[in-house]
C-alpha positions as CSV (number, residue, x, y, z in Angstrom):
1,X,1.9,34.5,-40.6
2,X,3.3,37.6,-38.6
3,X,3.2,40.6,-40.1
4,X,6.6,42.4,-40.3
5,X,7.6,45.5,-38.5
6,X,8.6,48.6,-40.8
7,X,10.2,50.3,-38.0
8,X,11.7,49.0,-34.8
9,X,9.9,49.6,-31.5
10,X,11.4,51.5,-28.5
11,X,10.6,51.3,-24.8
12,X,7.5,52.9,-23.7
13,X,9.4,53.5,-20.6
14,X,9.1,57.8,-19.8
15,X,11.6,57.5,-16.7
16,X,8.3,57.1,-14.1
17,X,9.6,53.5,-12.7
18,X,7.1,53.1,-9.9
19,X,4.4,50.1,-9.1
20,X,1.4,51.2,-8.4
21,X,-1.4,49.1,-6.6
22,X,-2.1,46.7,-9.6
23,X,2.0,45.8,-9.9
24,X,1.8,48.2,-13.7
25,X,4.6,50.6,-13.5
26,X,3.0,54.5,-12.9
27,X,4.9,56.0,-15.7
28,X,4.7,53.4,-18.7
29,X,1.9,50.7,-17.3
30,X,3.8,47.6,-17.8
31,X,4.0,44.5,-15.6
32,X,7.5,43.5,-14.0
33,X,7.9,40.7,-16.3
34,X,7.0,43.2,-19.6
35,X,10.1,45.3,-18.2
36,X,12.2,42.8,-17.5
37,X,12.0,41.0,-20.5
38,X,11.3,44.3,-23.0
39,X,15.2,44.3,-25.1
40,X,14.7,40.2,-25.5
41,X,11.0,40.4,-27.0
42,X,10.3,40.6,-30.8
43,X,8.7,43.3,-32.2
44,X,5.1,41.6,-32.9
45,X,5.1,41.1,-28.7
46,X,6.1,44.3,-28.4
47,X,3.2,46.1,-30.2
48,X,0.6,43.7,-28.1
49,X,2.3,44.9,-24.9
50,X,2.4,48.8,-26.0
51,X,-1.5,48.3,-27.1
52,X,-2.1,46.8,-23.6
53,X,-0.3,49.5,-22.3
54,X,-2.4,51.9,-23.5
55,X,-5.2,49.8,-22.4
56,X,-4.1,49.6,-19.2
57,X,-3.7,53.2,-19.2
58,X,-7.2,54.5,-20.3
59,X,-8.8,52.3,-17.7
60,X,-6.7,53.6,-14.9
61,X,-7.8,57.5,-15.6
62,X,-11.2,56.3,-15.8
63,X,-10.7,54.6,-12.3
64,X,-8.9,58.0,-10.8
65,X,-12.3,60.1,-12.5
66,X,-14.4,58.0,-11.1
67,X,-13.4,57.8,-7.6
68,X,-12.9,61.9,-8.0
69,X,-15.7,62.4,-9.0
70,X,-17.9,63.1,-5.7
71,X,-22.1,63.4,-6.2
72,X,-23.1,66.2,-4.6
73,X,-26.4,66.5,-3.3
74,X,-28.1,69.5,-2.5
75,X,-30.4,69.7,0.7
76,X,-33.4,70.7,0.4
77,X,-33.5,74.7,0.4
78,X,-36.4,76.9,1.0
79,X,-37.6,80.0,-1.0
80,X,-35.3,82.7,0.0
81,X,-38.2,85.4,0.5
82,X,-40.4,83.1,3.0
């Protein structure tokens, strides 16, 4: 049994309407077909898709940290006084 929806569910959409390299829009990380089908879904689809969303979302910062993030590794430095 689905549970029902107290309030209706808007767009996730925040006017960023760009793919990026995965095909998940840049501003709102849904796929094509998510947009494209968004004002004909019912609300319990909805709330899966803005849960993956936010999935999606999460994982792609940690990707952009992690390639930012650069291991620096000092050389080996002598005593300053010698």
């Amino acid at each position: 049994m689905q549970q029902l929806e107290i309030f209706h569910i808007d767009s996730p959409c925040i006017g960023i309407c760009q793919s990026g390299p995965r095909g998940y829009c840049l501003g709102c990380y849904r796929s094509r077909e998510e947009r494209l089908h968004w004002i004909n879904l019912d609300d319990h689809v909805k709330s899966k898709i803005v849960k993956a969303c936010a999935l999606r979302k999460k994982r792609a910062f940690a990707r952009k940290r992690s390639a930012e993030t650069v291991i620096y590794e000092d050389p080996v430095q002598g005593d300053l006084l010698d």
